[in-house]
N, C-alpha and C positions, 0 to 999 in steps of 0.2 A: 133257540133250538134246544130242546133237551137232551141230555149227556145222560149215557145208561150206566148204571154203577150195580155191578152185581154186589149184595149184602148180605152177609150171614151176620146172622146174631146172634152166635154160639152163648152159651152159657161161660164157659172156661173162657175164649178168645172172643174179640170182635173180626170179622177179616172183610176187607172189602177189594174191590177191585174194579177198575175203568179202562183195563184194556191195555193200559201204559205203565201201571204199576201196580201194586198191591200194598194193601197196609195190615197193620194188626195189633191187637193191645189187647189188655187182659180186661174180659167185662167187670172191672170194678169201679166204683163210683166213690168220690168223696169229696168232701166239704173244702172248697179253694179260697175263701176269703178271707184268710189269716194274712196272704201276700204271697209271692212271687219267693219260691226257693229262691238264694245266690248260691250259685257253683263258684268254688273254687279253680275249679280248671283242672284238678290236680287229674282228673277224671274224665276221660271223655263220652258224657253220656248222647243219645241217638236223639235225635231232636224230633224227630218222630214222633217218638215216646215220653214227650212232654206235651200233652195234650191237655192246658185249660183253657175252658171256654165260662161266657157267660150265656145264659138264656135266662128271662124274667126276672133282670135284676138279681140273681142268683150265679156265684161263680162254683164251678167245678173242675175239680182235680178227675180228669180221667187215665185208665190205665194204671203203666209203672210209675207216674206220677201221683197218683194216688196212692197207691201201696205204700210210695219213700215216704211221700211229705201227707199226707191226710189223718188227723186224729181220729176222724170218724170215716172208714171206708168201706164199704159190703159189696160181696160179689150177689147180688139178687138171685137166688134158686127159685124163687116159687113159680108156678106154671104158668101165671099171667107178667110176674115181673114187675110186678106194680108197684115195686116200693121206691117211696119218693119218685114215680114217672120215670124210673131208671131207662126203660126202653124208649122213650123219648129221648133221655139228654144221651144216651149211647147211639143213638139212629144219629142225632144230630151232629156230635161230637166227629163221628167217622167222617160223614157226610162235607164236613168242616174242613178237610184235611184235601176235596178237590176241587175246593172252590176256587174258580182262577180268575173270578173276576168279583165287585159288590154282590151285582145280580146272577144266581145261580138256576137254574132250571135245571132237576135230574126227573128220571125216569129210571126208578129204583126194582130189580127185580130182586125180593130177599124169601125167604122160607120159615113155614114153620114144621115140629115135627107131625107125621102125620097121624098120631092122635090127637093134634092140636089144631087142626085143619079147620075146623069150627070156630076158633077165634080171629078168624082171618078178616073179617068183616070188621069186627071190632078194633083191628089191631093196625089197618087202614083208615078207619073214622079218628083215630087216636095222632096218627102222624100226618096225615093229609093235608094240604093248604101251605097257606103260607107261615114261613119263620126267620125269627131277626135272630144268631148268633153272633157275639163278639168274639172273636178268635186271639188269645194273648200267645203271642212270642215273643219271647222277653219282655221287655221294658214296651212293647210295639204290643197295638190293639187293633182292630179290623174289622169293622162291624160289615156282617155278611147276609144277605138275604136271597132266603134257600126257598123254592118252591119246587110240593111237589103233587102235581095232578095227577103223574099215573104208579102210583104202586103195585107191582103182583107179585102175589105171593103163592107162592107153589109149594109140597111136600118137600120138605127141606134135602132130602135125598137125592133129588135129582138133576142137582146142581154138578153132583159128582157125575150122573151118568153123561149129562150134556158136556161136562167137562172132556170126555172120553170121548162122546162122538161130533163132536164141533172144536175147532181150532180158536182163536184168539179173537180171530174176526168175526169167530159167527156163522163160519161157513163150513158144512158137512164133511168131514174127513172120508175121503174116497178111502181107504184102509181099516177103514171101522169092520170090527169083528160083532161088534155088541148089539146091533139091529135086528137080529137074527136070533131066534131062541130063547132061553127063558135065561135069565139074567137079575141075580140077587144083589142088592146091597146093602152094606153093615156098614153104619156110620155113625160111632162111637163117641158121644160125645161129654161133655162134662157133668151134664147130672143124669140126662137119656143115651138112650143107645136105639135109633129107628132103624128096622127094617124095610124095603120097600122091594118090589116084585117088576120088574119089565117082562112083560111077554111079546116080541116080535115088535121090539120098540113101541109099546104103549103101557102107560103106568096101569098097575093092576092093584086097586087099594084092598081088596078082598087079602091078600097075601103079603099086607105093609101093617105096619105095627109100632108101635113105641112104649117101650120098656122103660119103667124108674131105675136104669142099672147106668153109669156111667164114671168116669174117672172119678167124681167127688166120694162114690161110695171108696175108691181108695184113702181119698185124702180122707175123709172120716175115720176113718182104720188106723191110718198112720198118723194123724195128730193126736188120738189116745193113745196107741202105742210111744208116742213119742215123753206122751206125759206122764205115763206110766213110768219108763224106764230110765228118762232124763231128768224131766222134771220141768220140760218147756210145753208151754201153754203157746201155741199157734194159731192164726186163722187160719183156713185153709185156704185161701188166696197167696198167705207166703210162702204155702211149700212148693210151688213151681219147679224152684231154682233147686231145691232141696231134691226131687224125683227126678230131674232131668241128670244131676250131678253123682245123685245117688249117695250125698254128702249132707252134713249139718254140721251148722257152729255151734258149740256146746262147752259153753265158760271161755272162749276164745282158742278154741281148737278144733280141728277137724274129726267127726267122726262119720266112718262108713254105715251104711245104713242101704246098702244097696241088699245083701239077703234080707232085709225085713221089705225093702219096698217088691224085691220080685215075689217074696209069698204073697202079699196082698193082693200085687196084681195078678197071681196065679187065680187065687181064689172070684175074685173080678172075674174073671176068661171060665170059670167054668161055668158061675152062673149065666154067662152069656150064652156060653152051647146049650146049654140046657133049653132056654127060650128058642134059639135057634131048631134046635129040631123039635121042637111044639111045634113050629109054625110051618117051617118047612121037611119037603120031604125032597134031603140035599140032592138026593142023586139025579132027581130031573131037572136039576141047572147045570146050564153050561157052562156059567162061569157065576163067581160070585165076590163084586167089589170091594176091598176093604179100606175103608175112609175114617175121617173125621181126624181131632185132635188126639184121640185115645187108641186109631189105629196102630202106630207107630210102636205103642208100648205093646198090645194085647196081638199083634201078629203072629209071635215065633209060638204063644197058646192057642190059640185058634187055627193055624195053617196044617196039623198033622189032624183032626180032626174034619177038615174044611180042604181037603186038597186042591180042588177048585178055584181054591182062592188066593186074590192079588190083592198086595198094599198097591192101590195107586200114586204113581207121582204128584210127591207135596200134597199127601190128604191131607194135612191143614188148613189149607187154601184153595182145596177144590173144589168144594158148593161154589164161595165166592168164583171163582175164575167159571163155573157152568152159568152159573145167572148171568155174568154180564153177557159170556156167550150166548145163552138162550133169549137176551133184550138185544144185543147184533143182530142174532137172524133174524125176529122178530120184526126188527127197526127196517132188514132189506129184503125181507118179505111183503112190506107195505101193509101188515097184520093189523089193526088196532089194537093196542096197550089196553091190557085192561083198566076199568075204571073204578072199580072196586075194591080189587084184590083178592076175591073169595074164588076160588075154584071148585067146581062144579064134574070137575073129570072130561071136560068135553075137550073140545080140537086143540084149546087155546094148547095144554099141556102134552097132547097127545101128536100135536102138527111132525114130530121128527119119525112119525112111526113109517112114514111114505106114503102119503095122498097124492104125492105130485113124484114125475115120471123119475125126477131125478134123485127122489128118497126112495123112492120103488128096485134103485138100480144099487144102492151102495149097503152097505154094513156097517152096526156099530162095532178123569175122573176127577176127581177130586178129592179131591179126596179129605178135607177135613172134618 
């Protein structure tokens, strides 16, 4: 029987989720055949977050295990992702982490942005079918075989709203506000930032959008500024720890760097209003969701210009927690899964708007 695994496949983050748990790692990839890090101990790192696998005879460091031990590691920005199959061994990789038995069968509901809605077809013909992963922990290997017949991919956004008006299970929250009225979301993420429009719970692509503006335009900012004024040469994969700390080691000492990281992201948050009211005209939403990986940072910019508007609970992890929801109702709906994965705007994505007496009667995140 297939297992529904909601998948985002953020640029910045991977996040997935089956309902029972959630995972997450940083989309980078890198070369694992040099061997197996030894820990000392002295350290407790999250085992989690030691993700290598093998696929095609090829091993790979994913995540914070790539970033530590990987000589060669890149977080893939480009729009298709295409380098080295990155979005293959990162579907794979995640996928890997809820395999509980050799034979695995999922039924994967993940997103792209909705300027990208058009590669959808493609990006289903790429992951489709059957796959042999070896799974390394520790000294211990696991060869796992993952099939997957139904993929759907939907406007990456809307993982946050079904996050908001569906529960864990999949089942319609009787207190949803969000069903009802026109309803925005902004879900920020590491190299885009998508817009997307609910009207009376039905996605409205006319008024969804995807910007080239997202938190890497910071980290580009502040790894020159860094190299400028320090004299540290960064990828932008290691400064994570760096923005979230609002810290860096520099010759084996701490320096603050937090006023340099909020100008950046100041200037981040203005260009984002700017496209925001191009596209929308605020005052006819009711409410307007604030998601993604880069909500958390770009809030306290965006919230006096945006009154309307809410960070959702753990935007990080909110597409991922709507998709698996949206594959629950789906699954007890007795709907058919798509087979393709293209979307087309019809019922598949539009079913929460109330066709049936009992969506008729309630009201509507994610927010990552």
């Amino acid at each position: 029987m297939e297992r529904v695994i909601g998948l985002d496949m953020g640029y910045g983050f991977i996040k997935a989720n089956d309902g029972r748990e959630g995972r997450r790692f940083p989309s980078v990839v890198g070369e694992g055949n040099a061997g197996n890090p030894m820990s000392f101990g002295f350290q407790k790192q999250e085992s989690a977050n030691d993700i290598r696998i093998t696929v095609g005879g090829k091993t790979y460091f994913l995540g914070d295990l790539a970033v530590r031990h990987s000589r060669i590691a890149h977080r893939g920005l480009s729009a298709t992702r295409a380098e080295g199959d990155d979005i293959k061994i990162l579907f794979l990789g995640a996928l890997s982490q809820f395999c509980r038995e050799s034979m695995n069968d999922f039924y994967v509901v993940t997103g792209l942005p909705p300027g990208r809605m058009h590669m959808a077809d493609d990006l289903v013909a790429r992951l489709r079918g059957d796959h042999t992963v070896t799974r390394h922990v520790g000294r211990n290997r696991q060869d796992l075989s993952i099939r997957l017949e139904n993929i759907e991919v939907v406007p990456q956004p809307l993982g946050t709203f079904w996050a908001e008006v569906l529960d864990n299970r999949g089942q319609l929250r009787q207190d949803s506000r969000l069903l009802g009225g026109k309803v925005g979301i902004i879900d920020v993420g590491f190299r885009t930032t998508d817009f997307a429009t609910i009207v009376d719970g039905e996605y409205a692509p006319s008024w969804s959008r995807t910007v080239p503006i997202g938190i890497s335009n910071a980290y580009d900012t502040l790894s020159g500024a860094l190299a400028t004024q320090h004299g540290l040469e960064r990828e932008t994969y290691t400064l994570d720890r760096a923005v979230i700390d609002g810290q860096i080691n520099v010759s084996g000492r701490r320096v603050d760097i937090t006023d340099l990281r909020d100008q950046i992201f100041g200037e981040v948050a203005t260009k984002l209003l700017v496209e925001v009211q191009s596209l929308w005209q605020l005052a006819e939403y009711d409410a307007v969701l604030l998601t993604g990986g880069g909500g958390h940072v770009l809030e306290r910019y965006l919230r006096p210009q945006v009154p309307q508007c809410t960070l959702v609970n753990d935007p990080v992890t909110a597409n991922a927690r709507g998709y698996f929801a949206w594959g629950a109702y789906q699954t007890q709906e007795q709907q058919p899964a798509a087979q393709t994965g293209s979307y087309s705007g019809g019922d598949a994505v539009n079913q929460p708007a109330g066709t049936s007496d009992e969506l008729q009667d309630a009201s509507g995140g994610d927010r990552a």
